[in-house]
C-alpha positions in Angstrom: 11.3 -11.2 6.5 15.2 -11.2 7.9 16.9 -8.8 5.4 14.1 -7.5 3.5 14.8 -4.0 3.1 13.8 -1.2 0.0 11.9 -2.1 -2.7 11.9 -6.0 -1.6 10.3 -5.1 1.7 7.9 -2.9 -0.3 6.9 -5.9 -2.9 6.6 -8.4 0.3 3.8 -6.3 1.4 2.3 -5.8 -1.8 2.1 -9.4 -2.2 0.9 -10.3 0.8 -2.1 -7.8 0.3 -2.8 -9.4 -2.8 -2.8 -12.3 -1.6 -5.3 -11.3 0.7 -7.7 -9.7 -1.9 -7.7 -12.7 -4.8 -8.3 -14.9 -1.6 -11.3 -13.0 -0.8 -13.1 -12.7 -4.1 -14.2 -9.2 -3.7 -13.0 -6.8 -6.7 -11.6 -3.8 -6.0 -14.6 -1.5 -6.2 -16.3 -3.7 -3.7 -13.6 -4.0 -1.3 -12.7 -0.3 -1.6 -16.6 0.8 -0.9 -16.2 -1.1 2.1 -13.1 0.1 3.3 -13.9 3.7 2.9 -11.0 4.4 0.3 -11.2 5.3 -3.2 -10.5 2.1 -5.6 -7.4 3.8 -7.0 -5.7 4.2 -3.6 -6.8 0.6 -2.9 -5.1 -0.8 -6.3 -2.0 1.5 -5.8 -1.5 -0.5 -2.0 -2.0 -4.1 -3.6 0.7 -3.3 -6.6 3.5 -1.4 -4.6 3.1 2.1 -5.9 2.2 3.2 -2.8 2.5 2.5 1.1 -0.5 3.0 3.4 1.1 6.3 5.9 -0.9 4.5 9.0 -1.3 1.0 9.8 -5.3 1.0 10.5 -6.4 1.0 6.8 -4.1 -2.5 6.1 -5.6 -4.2 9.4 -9.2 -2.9 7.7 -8.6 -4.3 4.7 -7.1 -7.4 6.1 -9.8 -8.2 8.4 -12.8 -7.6 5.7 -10.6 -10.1 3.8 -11.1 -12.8 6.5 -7.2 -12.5 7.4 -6.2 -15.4 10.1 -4.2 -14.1 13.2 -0.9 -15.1 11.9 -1.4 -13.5 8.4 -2.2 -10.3 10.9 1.0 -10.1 12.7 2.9 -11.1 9.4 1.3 -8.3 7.6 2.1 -6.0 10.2 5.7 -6.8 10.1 6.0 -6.5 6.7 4.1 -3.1 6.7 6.6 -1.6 9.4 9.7 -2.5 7.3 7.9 -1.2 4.3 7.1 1.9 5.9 10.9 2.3 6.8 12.0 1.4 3.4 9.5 4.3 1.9 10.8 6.9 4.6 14.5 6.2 3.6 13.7 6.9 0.0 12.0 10.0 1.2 15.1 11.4 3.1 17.2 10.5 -0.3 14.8 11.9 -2.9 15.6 15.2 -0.2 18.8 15.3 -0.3 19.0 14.9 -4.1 16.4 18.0 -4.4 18.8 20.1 -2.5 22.2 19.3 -4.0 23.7 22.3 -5.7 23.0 22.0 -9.7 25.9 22.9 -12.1 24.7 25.6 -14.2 24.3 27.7 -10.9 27.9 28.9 -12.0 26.9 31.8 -14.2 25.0 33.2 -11.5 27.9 34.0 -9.0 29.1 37.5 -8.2 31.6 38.8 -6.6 35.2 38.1 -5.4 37.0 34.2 -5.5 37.9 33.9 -9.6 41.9 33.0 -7.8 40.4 31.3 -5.2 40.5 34.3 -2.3 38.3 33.8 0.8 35.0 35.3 0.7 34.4 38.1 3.7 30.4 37.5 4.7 30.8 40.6 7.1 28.0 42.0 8.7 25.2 39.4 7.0 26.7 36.7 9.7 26.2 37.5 13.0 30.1 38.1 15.7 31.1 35.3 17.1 28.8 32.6 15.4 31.8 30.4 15.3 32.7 31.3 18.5 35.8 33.5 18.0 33.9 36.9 17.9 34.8 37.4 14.5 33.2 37.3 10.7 33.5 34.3 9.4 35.8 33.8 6.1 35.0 30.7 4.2 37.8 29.7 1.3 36.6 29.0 -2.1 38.4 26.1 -4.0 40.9 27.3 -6.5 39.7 28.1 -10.0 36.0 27.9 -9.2 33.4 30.3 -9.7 31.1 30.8 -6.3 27.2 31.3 -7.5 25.5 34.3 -5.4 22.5 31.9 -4.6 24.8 29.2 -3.2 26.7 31.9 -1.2 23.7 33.7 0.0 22.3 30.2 1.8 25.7 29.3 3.3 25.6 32.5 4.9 21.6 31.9 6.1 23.0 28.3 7.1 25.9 29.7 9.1 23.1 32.1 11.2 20.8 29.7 11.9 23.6 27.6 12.9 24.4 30.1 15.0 20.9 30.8 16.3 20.0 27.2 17.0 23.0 26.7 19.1 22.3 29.5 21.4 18.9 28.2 22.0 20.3 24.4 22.7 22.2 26.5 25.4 19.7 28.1 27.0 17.7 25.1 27.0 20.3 22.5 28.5 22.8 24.2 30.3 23.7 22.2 32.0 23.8 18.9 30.1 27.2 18.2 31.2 26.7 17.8 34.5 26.1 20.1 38.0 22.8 19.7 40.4 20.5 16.5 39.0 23.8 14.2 38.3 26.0 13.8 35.2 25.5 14.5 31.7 24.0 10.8 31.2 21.6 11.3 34.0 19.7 14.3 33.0 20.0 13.1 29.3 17.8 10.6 30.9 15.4 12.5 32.9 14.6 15.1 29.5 13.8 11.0 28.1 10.0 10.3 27.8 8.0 7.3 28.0 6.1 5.7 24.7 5.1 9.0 22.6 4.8 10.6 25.7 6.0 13.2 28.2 8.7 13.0 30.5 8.0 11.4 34.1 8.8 12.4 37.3 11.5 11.2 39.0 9.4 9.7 41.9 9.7 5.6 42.9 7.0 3.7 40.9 5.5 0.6 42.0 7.4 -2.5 41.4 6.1 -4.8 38.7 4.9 -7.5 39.2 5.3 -11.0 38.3 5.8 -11.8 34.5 4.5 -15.3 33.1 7.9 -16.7 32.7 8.7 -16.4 36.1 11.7 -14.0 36.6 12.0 -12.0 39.1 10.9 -8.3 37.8 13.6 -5.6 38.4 12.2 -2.5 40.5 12.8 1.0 38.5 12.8 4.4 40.6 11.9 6.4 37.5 9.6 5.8 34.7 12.6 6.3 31.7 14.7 3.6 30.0 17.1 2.4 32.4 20.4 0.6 31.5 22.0 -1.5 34.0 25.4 -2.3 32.4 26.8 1.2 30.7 26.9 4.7 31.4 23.7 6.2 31.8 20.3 6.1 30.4 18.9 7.0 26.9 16.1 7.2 25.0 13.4 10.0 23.3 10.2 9.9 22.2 9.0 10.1 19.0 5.5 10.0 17.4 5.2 7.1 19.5 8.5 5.6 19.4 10.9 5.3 22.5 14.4 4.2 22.4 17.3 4.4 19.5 20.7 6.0 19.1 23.9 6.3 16.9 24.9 3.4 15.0 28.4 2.2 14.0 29.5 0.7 10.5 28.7 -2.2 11.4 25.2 -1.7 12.5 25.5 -2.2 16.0 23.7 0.8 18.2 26.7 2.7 19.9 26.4 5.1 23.0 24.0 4.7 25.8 20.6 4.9 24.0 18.6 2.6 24.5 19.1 -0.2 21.2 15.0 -0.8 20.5 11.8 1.2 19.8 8.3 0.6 21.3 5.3 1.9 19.0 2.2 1.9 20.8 -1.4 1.8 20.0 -3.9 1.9 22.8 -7.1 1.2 21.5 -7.1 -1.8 19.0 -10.2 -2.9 17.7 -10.6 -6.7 17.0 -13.7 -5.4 15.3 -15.4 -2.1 16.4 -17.8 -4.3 18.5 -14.9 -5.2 20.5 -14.1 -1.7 22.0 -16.0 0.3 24.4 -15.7 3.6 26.4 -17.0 4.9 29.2 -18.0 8.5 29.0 -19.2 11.1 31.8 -21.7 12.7 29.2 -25.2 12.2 28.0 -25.7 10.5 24.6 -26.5 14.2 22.9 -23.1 15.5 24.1 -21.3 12.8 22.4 -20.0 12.6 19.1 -20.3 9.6 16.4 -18.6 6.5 17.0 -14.4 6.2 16.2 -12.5 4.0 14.2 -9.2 2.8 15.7 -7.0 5.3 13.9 -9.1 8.4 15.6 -9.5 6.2 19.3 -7.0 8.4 20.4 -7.9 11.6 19.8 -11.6 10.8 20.2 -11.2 9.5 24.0 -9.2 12.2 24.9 -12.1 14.5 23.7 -14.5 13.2 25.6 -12.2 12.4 28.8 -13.3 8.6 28.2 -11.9 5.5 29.7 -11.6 1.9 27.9 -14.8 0.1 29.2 -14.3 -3.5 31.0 -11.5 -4.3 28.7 -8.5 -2.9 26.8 -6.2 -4.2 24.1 -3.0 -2.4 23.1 -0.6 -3.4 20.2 2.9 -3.0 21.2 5.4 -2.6 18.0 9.1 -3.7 19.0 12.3 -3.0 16.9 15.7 -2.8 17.2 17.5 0.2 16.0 20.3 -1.4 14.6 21.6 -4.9 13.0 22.5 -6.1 16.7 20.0 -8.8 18.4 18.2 -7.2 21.4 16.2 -10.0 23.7 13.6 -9.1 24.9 13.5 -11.0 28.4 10.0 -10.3 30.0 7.0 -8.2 30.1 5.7 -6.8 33.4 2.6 -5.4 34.2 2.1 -2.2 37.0 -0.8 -1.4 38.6 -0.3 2.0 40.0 -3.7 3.0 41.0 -7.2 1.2 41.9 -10.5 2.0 42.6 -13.9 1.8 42.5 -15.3 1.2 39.1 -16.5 4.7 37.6 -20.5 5.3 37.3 -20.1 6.4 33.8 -22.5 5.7 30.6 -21.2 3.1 28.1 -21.0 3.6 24.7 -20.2 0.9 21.8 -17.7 1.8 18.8 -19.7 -0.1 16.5 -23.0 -2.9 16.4 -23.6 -6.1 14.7 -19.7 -7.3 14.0 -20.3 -10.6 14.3 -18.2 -13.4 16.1 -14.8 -12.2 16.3 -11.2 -14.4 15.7 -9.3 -14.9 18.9 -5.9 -13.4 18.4 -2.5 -14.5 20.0 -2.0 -12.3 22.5 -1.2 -11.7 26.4 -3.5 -11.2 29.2 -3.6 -9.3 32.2 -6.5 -9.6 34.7 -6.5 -6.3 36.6 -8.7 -7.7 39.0 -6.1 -9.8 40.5 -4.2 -8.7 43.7 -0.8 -8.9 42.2 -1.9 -9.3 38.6 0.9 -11.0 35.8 1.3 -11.0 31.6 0.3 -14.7 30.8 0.2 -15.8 27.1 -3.6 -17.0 26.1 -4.7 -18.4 22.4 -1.3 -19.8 21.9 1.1 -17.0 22.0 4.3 -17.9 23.1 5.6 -16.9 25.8 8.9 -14.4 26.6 12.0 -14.1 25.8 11.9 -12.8 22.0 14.3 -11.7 19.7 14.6 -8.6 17.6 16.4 -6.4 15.3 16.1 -3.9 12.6 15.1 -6.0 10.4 12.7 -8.4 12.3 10.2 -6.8 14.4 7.8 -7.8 16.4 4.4 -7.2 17.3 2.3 -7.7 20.7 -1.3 -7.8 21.8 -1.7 -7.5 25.5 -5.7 -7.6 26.8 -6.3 -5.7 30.4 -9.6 -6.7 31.9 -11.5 -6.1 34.7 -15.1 -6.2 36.2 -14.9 -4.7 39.6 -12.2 -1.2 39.4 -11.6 1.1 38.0 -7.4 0.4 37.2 -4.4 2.7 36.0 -1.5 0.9 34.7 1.8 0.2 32.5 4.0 -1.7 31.2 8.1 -2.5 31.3 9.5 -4.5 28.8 13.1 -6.3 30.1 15.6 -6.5 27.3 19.3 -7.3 26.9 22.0 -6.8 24.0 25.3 -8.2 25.0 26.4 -6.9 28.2 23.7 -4.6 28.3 20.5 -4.8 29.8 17.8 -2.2 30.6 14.0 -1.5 31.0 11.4 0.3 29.1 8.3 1.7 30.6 5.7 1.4 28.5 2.4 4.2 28.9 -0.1 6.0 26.7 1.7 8.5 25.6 3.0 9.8 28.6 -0.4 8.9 30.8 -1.3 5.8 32.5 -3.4 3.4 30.5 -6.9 3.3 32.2 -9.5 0.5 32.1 -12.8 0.6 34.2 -15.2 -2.2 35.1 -18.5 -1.7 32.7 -21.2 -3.7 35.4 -24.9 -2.3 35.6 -23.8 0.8 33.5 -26.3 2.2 30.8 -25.1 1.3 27.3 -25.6 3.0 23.8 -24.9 2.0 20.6 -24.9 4.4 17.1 -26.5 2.1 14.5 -25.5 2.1 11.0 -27.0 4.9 9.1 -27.7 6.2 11.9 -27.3 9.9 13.1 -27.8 9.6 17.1 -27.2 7.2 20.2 -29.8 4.9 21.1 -30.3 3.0 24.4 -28.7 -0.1 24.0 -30.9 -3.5 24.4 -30.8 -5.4 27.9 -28.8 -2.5 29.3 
């Protein structure tokens, strides 16, 4: 998929999709019933018209179609540059719809016919270029100025204005004083994975990776960058890392030259995922699909239930390799398993496909990321253009655990390390032993205890 950008990337994971469809024998209306969808969405996906917005629908569809583990990851890889290449003709279809049209030009008013500068005078606010005085923008010669195309330069000056003062007040002191330089507190404002920032206190080292470096100890739960100038990085919806790029499509500055998009609660199939919840069965809601995990636990204060399994998305920003050198795993808190009920995401699934992944027994005194069902083990490469994707499975029988992640990565000279967290929280897996269990049968409109506990 090296290179595969725009409408190719888009037509790759069209294909694949149909691929995956004719293979399975279902016809649209069948497989759209079962996915929930309406067969018009469904046939838009499989011919390229359209792009699925999340990624949980296209593992749906490719799981009802029988999808091997390999075809999973592939599909996801084509879906990520897919979803890039749709977003990029997004921000152009923008920036067309905004571009001045020509027959504005009977509309304008006003002085500039021989090209004299145009006075905003009071409508722009002293000083918003920092001189204290109006500002006086100079019309080209011979060209007519419309009134609609003045009167939003002059809102766009303002708010320049506006936005600046509040950048101010926010960061004062961005270029240094008490905290460290410019670089530094750039990188305390940085969050972890889709989440908020951390403090600044030491975290436990990580421990040992399966390929047997030596894992570097971090003070601070940011992006760190051990050959530059500081630390970068910024969170968003989920994504950590990125920065300026140069023309030749190598990341420039001190961000951070990858992104980490995280999803905490993967279902193999909704058998395969659990929570434990401090609530009786009336208090709590209908089962969750993966998409609404998220949102659901944190309803209902839950906790992943004797395993977890989150997908880690890696990509460079920028046509430059990154390595990625090792995956650590930090266990910052343990204790007793919690004495909570649990409750199933879904019943009768079936035998599920192992899946290439990494796994982490919490259990463990000084627990480690090894590689299980065949997944090879670190360093990787990535780039813009080649992501990749991770399962890591955390299990345990006897604690209740908090932990993270940090992912080791160089580019060059550079090297660094991302923390990895649940957007901005500790993930959090608890043994399940002796607990009551309840599942929510299909069609059905309550818990029920489950059978043999």
């Amino acid at each position: 998929m090296s290179g595969a950008t725009g409408a190719d990337a888009t037509e790759a994971f069209a294909l694949l999709l149909r691929e995956l469809k004719d293979r399975s024998g279902l016809s649209y209306g069948v497989l759209a019933k079962r996915l929930h969808m309406s067969t018009s969405t469904l046939h838009r996906y499989c011919n390229g018209t359209a792009v699925p917005v999340e990624y949980a629908p296209v593992e749906r569809l490719a799981r009802v179609c029988r999808a091997t583990p390999e075809e999973l990851v592939e599909l996801h890889r084509r879906w990520i540059l897919a979803d890039a290449a749709r977003g990029s003709r997004t921000d152009q279809a923008t920036a067309t719809a905004v571009a001045p049209r020509k027959d504005d030009a009977d509309a304008w008013s006003g002085p500039g016919d021989a090209g004299e500068p145009v006075v905003t005078g009071s409508d722009v606010p002293p000083g918003a270029d920092g001189s204290g005085e109006p500002v006086v923008v100079d019309l080209p010669h011979g060209s007519a100025a419309p009134r609609r195309r003045r009167t939003a330069l002059i809102a766009s000056v303002a708010a320049a204005a506006v936005l600046g003062a509040v950048v101010f007040a926010v960061h004062p002191s961005l270029g240094g004083g008490r905290g460290g330089t410019g670089d530094e507190q750039a990188a305390g404002n940085a969050t972890a994975v889709g989440g908020t920032p951390h403090t600044g206190k030491a975290s436990p080292s990580p421990s040992p990776s399966g390929t047997g470096r030596k894992p570097s100890a971090s003070s601070s739960a940011t992006p760190t960058e051990s050959a530059g100038t500081g630390t970068g990085g910024s969170a968003d919806d989920g994504k950590q890392g990125g920065g300026a790029q140069g023309a030749d499509g190598t990341t420039t500055g001190t961000a951070v030259p990858l992104t980490v998009n995280t999803r905490p609660y993967v279902y193999d199939d909704p058998c395969s995922q659990h929570f434990l919840v401090d609530s009786e069965p009336a208090q709590v809601g209908p089962p969750a699909s993966e998409q609404d995990a998220p949102r659901w636990a944190a309803a209902y204060g839950a906790v992943s239930s004797g395993e977890q399994e989150v997908a880690l998305t890696v990509q460079g920003t920028g046509a430059q390799t990154v390595v990625l050198e090792a995956l650590h795993v930090r266990v910052l808190s343990k204790d007793a398993p919690l004495a909570w009920d649990d409750y199933s995401m879904g019943v009768g699934c079936g035998g599920g496909v192992g899946t290439k992944s990494f796994d982490i027994d919490l259990d463990n005194g000084s627990p480690r990321v090894t590689a299980e069902n065949g997944q090879r083990d670190f360093p990787y490469k990535v780039s813009e253009s080649d992501p990749e994707v991770f399962y890591v499975f955390a299990r345990t029988k006897a604690h209740d655990v908090r932990w993270d992640l940090t992912l080791d990565w160089s580019s060059g000279s550079r090297r660094g390390t991302v923390h990895v967290d649940n957007a901005g929280t500790a993930f959090r897996t608890s043994g399940d032993a002796g607990r009551p269990g309840y599942d929510y049968p299909l069609g059905g409109s309550e818990w029920i205890p489950r059978e043999g506990g």
